[in-house]
C-alpha positions in Angstrom: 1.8 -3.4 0.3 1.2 -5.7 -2.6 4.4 -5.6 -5.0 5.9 -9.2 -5.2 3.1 -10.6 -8.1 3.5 -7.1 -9.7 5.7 -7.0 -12.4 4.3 -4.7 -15.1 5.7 -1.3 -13.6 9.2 -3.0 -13.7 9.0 -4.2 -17.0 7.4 -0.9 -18.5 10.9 1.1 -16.5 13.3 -1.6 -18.1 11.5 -1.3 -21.7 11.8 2.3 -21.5 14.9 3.3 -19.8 12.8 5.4 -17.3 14.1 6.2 -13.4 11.3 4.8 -10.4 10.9 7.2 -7.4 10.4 5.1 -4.7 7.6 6.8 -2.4 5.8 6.0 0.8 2.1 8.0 2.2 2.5 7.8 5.7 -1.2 8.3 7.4 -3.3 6.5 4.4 -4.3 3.4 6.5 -6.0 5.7 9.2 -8.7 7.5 6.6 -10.7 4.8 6.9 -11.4 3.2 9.8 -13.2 -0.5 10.1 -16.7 0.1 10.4 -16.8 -3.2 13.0 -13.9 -5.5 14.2 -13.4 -8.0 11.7 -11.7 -10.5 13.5 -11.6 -14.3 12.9 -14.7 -16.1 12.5 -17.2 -12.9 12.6 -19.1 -12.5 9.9 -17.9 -9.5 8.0 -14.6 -11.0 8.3 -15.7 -14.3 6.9 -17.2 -12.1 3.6 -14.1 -10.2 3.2 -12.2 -13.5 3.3 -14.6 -15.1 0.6 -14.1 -11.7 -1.3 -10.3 -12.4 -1.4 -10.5 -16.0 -2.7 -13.1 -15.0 -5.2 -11.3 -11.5 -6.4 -8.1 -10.8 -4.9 -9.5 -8.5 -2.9 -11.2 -8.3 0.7 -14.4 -5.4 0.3 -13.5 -3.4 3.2 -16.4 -2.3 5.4 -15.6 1.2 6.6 -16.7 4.3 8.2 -15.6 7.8 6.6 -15.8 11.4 7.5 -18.9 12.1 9.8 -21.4 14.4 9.7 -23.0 16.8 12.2 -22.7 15.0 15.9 -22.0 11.4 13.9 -18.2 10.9 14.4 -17.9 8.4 11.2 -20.4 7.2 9.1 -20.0 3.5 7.4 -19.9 3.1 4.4 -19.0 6.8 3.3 -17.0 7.1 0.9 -15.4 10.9 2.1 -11.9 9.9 4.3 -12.0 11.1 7.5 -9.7 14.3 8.0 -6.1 12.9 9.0 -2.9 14.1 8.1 -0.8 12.1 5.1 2.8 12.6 5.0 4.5 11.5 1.4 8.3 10.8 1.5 9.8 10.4 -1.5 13.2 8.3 -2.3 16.1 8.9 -4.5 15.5 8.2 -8.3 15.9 4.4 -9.2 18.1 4.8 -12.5 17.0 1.7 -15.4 18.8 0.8 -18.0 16.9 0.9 -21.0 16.8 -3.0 -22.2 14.3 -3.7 -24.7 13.3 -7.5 -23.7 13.9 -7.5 -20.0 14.1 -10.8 -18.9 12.3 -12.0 -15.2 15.9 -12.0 -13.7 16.4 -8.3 -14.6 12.9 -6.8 -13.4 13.5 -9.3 -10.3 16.4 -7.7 -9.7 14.7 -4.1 -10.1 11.6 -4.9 -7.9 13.8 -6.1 -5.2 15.9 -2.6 -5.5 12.5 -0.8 -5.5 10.9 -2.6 -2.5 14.7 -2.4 -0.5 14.7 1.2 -1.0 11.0 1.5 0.3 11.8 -0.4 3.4 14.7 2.3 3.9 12.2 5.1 3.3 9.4 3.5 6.0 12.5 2.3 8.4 13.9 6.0 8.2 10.2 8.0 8.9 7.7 5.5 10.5 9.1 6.5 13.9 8.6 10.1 13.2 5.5 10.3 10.8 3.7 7.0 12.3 5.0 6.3 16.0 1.2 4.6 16.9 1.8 2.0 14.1 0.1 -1.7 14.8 3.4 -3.5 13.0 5.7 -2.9 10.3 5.8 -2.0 6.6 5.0 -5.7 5.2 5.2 -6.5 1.3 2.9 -9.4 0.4 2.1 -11.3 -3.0 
């Protein structure tokens, strides 16, 4: 989950005095399955790699929903039928402060992204047991 270069949700809660709802989809990373394994040094990897220097974000190569006897077909973009579970966390109350300086939406994101690894820490046993690792918050 990408939220520690994000800061615009945080400032846009402090500005306005609004609440944020913490909330987790359990189930969304398994719509779309990798096409092909992208590990290190194959080929598709090494485009999605050159994609996320160039962008900021690797181009996924995918399969979706299939069709007649195909299981999946790449590149479609129709998810694949699996079930998504959606937890949602207690209100985040923000005071309304007009200029919020970095220290106060730091001090909101870290809140945020505290009471989302209590929401994935609480389910992911129940609503993801076959999960590869755990709920990771990147730049």
């Amino acid at each position: 989950l990408t939220l520690q270069r994000r800061s615009g949700f945080f400032r846009i809660a402090l500005q306005q005095g609004v609440s944020l709802v913490p909330i987790y989809s359990f189930g969304e990373n398994d719509l779309y399955p990798q096409a092909v394994t992208n590990t290190p040094g194959t080929y598709i990897r090494r485009i999605q790699e050159y994609w996320l220097k160039k962008i900021g974000y690797a181009t996924p190569y995918f399969c979706g929903s299939g069709a007649f006897c195909m299981p999946a077909i790449p590149g479609n973009p129709i998810p694949r039928r699996h079930p998504i579970v959606t937890v949602i966390g207690d209100p985040i109350e923000c005071p309304k402060i007009e200029h919020p300086t970095e220290a106060d939406i730091e001090k909101l994101k870290v809140r945020y992204i505290n009471e989302l690894n209590n929401i994935f820490t609480q389910f992911a046993d129940e609503y993801a047991p076959d999960r590869k690792s755990p709920l990771r918050i990147i730049k």
